[in-house]
C-alpha positions as CSV (number, residue, x, y, z in Angstrom):
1,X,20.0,-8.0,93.0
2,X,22.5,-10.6,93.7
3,X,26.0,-9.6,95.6
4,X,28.8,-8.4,93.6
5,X,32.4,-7.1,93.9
6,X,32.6,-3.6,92.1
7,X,35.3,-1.8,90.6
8,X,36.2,1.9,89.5
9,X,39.5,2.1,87.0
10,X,41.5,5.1,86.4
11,X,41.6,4.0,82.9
12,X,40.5,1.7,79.6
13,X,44.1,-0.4,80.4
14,X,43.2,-0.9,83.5
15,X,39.5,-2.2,82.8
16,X,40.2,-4.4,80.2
17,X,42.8,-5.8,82.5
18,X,40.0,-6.5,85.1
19,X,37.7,-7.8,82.7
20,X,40.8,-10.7,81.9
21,X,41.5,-11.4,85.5
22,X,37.8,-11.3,87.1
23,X,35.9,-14.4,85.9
24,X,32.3,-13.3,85.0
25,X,32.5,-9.7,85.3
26,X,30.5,-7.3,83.6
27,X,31.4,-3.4,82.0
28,X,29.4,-0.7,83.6
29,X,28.6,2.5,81.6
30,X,25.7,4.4,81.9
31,X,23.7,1.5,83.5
32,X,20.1,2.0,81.7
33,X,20.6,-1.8,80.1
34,X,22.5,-3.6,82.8
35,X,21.1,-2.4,86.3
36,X,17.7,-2.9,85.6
37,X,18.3,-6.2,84.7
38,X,20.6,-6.9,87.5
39,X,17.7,-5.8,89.8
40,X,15.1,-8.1,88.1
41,X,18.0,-10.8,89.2
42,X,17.8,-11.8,84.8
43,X,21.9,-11.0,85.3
44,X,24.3,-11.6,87.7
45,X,27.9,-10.7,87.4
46,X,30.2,-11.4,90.4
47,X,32.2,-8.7,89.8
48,X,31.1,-5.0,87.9
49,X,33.6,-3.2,86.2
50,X,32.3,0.8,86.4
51,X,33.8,2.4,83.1
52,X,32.8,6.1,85.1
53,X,36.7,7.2,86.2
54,X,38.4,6.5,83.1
55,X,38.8,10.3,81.8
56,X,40.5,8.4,78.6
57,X,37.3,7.4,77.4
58,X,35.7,10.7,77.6
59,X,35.9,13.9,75.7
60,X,35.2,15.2,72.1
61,X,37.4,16.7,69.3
62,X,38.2,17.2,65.8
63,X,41.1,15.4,64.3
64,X,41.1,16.1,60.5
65,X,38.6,15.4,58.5
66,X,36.6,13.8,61.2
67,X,35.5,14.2,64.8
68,X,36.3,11.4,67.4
69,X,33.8,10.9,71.2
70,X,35.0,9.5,74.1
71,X,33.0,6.2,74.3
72,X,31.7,7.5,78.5
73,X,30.8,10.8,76.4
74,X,27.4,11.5,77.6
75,X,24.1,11.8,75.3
76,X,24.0,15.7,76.6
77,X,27.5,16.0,76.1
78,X,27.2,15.1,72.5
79,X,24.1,17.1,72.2
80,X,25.7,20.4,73.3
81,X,29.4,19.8,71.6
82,X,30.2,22.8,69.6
83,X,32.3,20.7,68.1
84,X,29.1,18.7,67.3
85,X,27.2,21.0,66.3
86,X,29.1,22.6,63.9
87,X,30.8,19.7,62.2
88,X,28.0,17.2,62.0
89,X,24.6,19.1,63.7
90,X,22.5,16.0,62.9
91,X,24.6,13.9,65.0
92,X,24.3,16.6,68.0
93,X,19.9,16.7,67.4
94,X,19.5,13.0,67.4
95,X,21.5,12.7,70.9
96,X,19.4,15.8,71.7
97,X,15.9,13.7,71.2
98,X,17.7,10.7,73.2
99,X,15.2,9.8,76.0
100,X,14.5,12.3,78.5
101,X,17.2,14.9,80.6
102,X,18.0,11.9,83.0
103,X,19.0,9.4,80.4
104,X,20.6,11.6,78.4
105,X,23.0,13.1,81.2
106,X,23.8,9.5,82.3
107,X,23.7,7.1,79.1
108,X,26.4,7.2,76.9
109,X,27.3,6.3,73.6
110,X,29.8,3.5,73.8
111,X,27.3,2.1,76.2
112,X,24.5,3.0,73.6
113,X,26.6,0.9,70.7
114,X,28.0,-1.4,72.6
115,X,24.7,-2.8,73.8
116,X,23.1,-2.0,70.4
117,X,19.3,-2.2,71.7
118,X,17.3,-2.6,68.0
119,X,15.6,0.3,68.9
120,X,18.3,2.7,69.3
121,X,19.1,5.9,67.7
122,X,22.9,5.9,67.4
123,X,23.6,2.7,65.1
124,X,21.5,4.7,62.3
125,X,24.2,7.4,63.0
126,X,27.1,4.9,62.7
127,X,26.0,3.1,59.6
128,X,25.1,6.2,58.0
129,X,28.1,8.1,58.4
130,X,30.5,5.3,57.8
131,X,31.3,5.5,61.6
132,X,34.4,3.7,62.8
133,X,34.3,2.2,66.1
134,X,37.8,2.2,67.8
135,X,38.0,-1.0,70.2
136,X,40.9,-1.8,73.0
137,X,42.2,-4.4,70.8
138,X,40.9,-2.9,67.0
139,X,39.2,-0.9,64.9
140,X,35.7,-1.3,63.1
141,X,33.7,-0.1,60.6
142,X,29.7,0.2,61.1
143,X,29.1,-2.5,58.9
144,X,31.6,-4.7,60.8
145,X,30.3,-3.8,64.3
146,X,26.5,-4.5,64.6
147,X,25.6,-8.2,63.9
148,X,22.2,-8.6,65.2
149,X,19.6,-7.8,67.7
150,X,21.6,-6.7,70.9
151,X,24.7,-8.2,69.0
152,X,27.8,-6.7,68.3
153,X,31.5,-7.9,67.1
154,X,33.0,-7.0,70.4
155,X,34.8,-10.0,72.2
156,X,35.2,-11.2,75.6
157,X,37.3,-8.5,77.1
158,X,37.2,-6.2,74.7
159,X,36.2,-2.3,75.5
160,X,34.6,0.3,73.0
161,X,37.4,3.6,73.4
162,X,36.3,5.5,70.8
163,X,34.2,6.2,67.9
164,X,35.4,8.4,64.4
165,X,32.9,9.9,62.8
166,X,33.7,10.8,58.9
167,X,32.7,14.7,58.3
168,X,29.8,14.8,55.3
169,X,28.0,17.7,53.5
170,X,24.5,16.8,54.4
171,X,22.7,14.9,57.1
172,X,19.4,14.4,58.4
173,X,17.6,12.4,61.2
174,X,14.3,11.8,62.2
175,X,12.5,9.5,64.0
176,X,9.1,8.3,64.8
177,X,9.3,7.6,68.8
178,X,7.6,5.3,71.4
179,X,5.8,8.1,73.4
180,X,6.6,6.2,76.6
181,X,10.6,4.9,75.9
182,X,11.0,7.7,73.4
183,X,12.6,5.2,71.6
184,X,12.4,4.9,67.9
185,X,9.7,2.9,66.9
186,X,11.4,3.6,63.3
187,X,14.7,6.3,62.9
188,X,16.4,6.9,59.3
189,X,19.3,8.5,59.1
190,X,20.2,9.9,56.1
191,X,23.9,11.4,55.1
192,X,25.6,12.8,51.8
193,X,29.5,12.7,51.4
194,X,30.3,13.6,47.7
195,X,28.6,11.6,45.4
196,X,28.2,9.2,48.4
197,X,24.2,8.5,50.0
198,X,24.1,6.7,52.4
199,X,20.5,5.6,54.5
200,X,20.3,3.7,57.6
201,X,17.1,2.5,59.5
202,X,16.8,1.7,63.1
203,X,14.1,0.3,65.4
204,X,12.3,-1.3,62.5
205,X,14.8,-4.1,61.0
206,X,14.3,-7.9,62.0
207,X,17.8,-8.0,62.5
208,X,19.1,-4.7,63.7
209,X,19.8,-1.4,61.5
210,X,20.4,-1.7,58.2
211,X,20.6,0.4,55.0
212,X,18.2,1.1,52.4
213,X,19.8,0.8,48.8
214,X,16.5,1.5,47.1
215,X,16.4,5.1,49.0
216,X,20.0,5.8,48.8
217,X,19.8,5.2,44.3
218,X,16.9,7.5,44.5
219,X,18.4,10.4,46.1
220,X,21.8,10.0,44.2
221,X,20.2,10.5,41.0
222,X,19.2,14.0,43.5
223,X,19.3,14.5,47.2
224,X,16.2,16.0,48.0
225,X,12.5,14.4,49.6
226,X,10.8,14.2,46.8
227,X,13.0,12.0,45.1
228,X,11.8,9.2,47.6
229,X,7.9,9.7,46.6
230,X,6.3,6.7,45.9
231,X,9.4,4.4,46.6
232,X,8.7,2.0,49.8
233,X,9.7,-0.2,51.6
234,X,8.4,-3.9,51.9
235,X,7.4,-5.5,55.4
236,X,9.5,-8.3,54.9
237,X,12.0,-8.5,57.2
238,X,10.7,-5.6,59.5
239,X,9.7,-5.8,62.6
240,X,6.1,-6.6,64.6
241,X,5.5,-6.1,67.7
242,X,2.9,-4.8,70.6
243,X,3.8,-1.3,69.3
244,X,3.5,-1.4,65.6
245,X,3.1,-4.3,63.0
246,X,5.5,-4.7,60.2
247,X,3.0,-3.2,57.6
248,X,2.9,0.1,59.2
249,X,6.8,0.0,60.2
250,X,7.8,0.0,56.5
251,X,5.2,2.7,56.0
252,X,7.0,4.8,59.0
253,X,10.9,4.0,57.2
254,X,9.3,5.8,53.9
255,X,7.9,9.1,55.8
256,X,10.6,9.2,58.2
257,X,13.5,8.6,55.7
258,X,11.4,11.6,53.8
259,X,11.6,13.5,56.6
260,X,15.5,13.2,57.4
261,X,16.5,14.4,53.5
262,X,14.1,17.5,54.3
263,X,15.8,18.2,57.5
264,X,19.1,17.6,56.0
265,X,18.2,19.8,52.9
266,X,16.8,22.8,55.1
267,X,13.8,22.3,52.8
């Protein structure tokens, strides 16, 4: 690890005003993403802007018709919100099944998005739920926010604050996980607001999640699993790797996506 200057603000104001006056410095959050590659010397930032004392970027509630996390709100935290629990419980199991105790008492969502790792479990949530991702210079939606593999819309300087999460009727997540990372080889979220279905698919797109219109027209005609029997999903566009080739990913998008309805259904 190369030598670096490191700083602890009180708040988001005062970190976004290092990150303009520090050439080349870098936003610390949970760490999982940036230490270890700071160690393997692949990064280098000469100065390290630690997100960890800003109590503004932490905390849960519920404003309205939705409920809003702290972007340094833990995994756990998330996990065992009340808040979460009883407003949108699907949200509160998938940060439950986030890696193991460690990472989820130390990662955190806004680092979790803001770093939007393909394999990841909370862009499904985001793009399912019509998330909107509140910024230190604007606000989001989903859609807006994750561009790519490890890509996002955020600009130099700018800090995740907060993210608003829309209340819906149903929701469902499930995943099929690296045994190792416990990452999700494939994850489909699955979330019904109204009339509205909406289903989102991480660790298995080409270019990052995405949603699933052929899924989401079957269960609006009705929202149960086996509206989704025999529909799947093609391999093009998913992805191949060491862990699972595209043939069996778009396999895993059809039985997990089953899956999440089920779960979301009680049935």
């Amino acid at each position: 690890m190369y030598a670096f200057t490191y700083h602890r603000p009180a708040t988001a104001r005062q970190a976004a005003g290092l990150l303009a006056k520090k050439e080349d410095a870098k936003l610390l959050a949970g760490g999982h993403t940036l230490l270890p590659t700071m160690k393997q010397r692949l990064a280098s930032p000469t100065h390290l802007v630690d997100l960890g004392g800003c109590a503004d970027l932490k905390g849960i509630e519920r404003k309205g018709r939705n409920v809003v996390i702290g972007a340094m709100t833990t995994h756990a935290e998330v996990a065992e919100s009340a808040v979460v629990q009883e407003a949108i419980p699907a949200l509160a199991s998938l940060a439950a099944h986030i890696g193991d105790p460690h990472v989820r008492h130390r990662g955190t969502i806004g680092g979790s998005v803001a770093n939007n790792d393909p394999a990841a479990d909370y862009p499904a949530a985001l793009m399912a739920l019509g998330a909107t991702i509140v910024t230190s210079k604007r606000k989001l939606t989903a859609a807006e926010f994750f561009t790519g593999l490890y890509e996002t819309a955020l600009e130099e300087g700018e800090i995740v604050v907060r993210i608003s999460f829309p209340l819906v009727s149903k929701a469902g997540y499930a995943k099929f996980r690296n045994p190792a990372s416990r990452y999700a080889l494939v994850g489909v979220f699955v979330a019904k607001r109204g009339s509205e279905i909406s289903v989102a698919v991480t660790g298995a797109g080409e270019g990052g999640v995405f949603r699933w219109p052929e899924a989401e027209t079957a269960l609006k005609a009705r929202f149960a699993a086996k509206s989704l029997d025999g529909i799947k999903h093609t391999a093009k566009g998913i992805n191949a790797d060491m862990h699972a080739d595209a043939d069996y990913r778009a396999h895993l998008i059809g039985v997990m996506a089953r899956e999440a309805v089920a779960r979301a259904t009680g049935k």
